[in-house]
N, C-alpha and C positions, 0 to 999 in steps of 0.2 A: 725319905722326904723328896727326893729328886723325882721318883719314878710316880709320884703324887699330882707331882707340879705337871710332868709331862703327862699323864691321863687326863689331867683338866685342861692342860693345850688341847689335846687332842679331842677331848669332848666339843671344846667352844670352836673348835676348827669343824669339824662332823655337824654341829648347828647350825654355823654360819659358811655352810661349804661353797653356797653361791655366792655370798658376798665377798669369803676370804678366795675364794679366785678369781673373781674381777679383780679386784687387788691386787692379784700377785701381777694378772697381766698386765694391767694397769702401771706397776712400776717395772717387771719385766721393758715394758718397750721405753717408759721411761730410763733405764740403766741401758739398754740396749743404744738408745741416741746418744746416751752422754758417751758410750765407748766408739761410738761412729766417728763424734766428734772429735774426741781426741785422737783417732787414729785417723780423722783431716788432716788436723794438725802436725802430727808426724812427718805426714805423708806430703803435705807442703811441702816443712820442713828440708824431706828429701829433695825434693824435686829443686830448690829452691839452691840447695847444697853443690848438686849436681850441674846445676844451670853457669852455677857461679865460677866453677873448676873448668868447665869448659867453656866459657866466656873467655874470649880474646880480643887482642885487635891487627887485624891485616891489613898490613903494607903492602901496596901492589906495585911494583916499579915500572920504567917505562922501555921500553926495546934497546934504546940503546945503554941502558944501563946493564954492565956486561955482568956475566957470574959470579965473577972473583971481586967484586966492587960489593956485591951483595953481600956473599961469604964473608970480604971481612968487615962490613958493617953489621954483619950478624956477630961474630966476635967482638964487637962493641957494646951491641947491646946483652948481650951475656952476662958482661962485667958491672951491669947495673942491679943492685941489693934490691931494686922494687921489680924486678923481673924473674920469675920462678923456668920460665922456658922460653926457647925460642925455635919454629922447625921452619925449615926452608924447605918451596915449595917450588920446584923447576917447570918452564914451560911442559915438558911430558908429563910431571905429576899432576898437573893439573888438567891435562887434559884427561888423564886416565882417571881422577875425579868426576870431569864432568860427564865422560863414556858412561860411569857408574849409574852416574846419577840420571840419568836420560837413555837406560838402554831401551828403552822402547819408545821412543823416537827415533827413527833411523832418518827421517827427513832433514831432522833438525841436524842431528849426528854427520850428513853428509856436507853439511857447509861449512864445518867447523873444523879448523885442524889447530895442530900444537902453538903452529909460530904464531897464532892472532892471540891468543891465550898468555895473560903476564906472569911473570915469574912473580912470587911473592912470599913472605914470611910470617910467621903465624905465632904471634907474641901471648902469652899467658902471663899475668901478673900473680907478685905472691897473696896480694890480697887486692880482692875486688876493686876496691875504692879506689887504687890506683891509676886502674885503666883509662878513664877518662883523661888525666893529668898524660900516661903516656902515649897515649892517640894523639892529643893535642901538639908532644914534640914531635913526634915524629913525622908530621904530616907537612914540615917544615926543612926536610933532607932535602939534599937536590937527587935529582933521577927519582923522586917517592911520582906518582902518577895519582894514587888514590890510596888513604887510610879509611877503613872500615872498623865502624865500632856500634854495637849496636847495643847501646845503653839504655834504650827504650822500654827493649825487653826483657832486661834485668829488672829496671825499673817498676814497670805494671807488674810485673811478679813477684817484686814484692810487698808494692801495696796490696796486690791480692792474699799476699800469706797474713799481712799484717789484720789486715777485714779477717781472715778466718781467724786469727788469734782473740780478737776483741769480740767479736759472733760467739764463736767457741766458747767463750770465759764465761760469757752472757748466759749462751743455753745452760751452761754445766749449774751454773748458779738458779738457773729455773727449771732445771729437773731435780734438783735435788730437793727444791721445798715444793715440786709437787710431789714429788716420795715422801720428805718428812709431813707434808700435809695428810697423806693417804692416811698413814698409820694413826699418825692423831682423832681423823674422823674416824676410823674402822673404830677402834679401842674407844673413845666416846661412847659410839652406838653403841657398842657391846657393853659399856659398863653403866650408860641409861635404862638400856634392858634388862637389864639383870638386878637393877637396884635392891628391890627386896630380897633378893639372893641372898646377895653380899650381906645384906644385914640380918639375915637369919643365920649366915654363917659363922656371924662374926656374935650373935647370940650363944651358940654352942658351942663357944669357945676357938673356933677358928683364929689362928694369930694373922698377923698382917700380911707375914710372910706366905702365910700359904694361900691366900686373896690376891694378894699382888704379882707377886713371882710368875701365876701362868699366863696375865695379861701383858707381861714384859715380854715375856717367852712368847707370846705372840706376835708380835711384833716385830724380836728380830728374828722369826721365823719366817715374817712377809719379807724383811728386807734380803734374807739370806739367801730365799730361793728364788726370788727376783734377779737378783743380781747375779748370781751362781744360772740363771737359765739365761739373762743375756750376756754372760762372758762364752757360754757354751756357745749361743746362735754366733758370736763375735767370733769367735773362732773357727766357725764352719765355713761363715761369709768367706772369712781369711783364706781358707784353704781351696775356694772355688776362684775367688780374685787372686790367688796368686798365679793361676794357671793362664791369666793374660799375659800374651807375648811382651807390651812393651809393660809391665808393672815392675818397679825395681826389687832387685833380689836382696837388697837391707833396706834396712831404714837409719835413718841419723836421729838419735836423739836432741835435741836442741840445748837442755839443761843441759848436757854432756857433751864437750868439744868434741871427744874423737870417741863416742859410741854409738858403735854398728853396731845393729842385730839384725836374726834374719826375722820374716814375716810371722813366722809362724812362734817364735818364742816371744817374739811382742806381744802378739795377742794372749800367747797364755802367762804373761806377769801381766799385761793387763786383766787377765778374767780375776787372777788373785784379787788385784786390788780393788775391782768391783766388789767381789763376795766381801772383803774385808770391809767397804765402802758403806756395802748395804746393809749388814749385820751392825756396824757400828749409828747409822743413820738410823735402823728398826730398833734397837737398844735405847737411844739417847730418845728418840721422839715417842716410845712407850714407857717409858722414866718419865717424861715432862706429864705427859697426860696421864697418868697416874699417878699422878702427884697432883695434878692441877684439877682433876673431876670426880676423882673416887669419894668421894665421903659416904661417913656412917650416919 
């Protein structure tokens, strides 16, 4: 009975072989944007993760605030539970900072020496939302000259993650009913055109099961190979984009506090979940519409 049902997929696929491949492509780039999208999302995500770990705020002190006045104000703020680190940064280190960062500038490089350059400390909080609150004390020390906090940019980064979150949710939710819409209209057509078929077959004794079952089987044969050829493309993207220099080597799950993976096994549990996606989306929407159009 099985090998029945798949000779008559395969007949109604060989009929309709230009229609049923528009289709596949048709939801192909459809599953293909919705894995784009979620691996935006991610990919914020990370970015977003990253951003926030190395978010600080620096203390710049003034000339005459000497080393050891530093130091043990740097043991002070140590001892504070909403401080995850704290590193001090000597007139030389910072100039061997700034060497780094401007070696090709030698103009610039020649007017600058160590002793104009302040000594400063370079505060990380254990959780972001803090920072703010401890930029505001400390910029209250005597000898502080300047606190640096750049909240701005936390900030636009994450209304920007949050736009791709809501964007995101939005598309996934409109590729997926133009997928489930594809297969309803394909399976329609096919079962308007076929009409007297169906009722010559179901004359000579044809049961329901063996009418119905290859039009299901259609179905989630559009969604399966669909989805299975954009986890494929999602995967290949993956492996050309991961060869940019600055692209992160994991990604942070967001549902999950402390899960890392790398690039390339993200993409492949996402391709699973596509294939699983669109075989259950080509199942469920040639179920409705064979049930909802076939009559005898």
């Amino acid at each position: 009975m099985m090998s029945d049902h798949l000779k008559n997929l395969l007949r109604n696929l060989k009929k309709e072989r230009l229609l049923s491949f528009s289709n596949i492509i048709v939801m192909t780039i459809s599953f293909l944007f919705l894995g784009l999208f979620v691996s935006t999302v991610v990919l914020s995500q990370t970015v977003l993760k990253n951003l926030e770990q190395q978010a600080q705020v620096s203390i710049f002190f003034k000339d005459d605030f000497t080393e050891a006045s530093i130091l043990e104000l740097k043991g002070k703020i140590e001892q504070d539970e909403r401080v995850y680190s704290v590193s001090y940064i000597s007139k030389e280190d910072a100039y061997s900072i700034f060497t780094e960062i401007n070696k090709d500038e030698p103009i610039l490089l020649e007017s600058v020496t160590a002793s104009i350059l302040p000594a400063s400390l370079e505060i990380k909080a254990s959780k972001i939302s803090d920072l703010g609150v401890l930029a505001t004390s400390y910029d209250e020390i005597e000898g502080v000259e300047e606190v640096r906090y750049f909240e701005d940019v936390i900030s636009s980064f994450k209304n920007f993650s949050t736009a791709v979150y809501i964007v995101g949710f939005v598309l996934v939710i409109i590729f997926f009913v133009i997928s489930y819409s594809i297969v309803i209209s394909t399976l329609k057509m096919t079962i308007d055109s076929k009409g007297s078929e169906f009722e010559i077959m179901k004359l000579v004794g044809a049961t329901d099961s063996y009418v119905r079952t290859p039009l299901i089987y259609q179905g989630t044969f559009y969604g399966g190979v669909a989805s299975f050829s954009a986890g494929l493309l999602l995967l290949i993207i993956t492996l050309f984009v991961k060869q940019i220099k600055y692209m992160p080597k994991t990604l942070s799950i967001g549902f999950f506090s402390n899960l890392v993976v790398g690039p390339i096994i993200f993409a492949s549990v996402l391709w699973v979940i596509l294939v699983i996606s669109g075989v259950v989306l080509g199942y469920l929407g040639s179920s409705s519409t064979v049930k909802k159009y076939l009559k005898y």
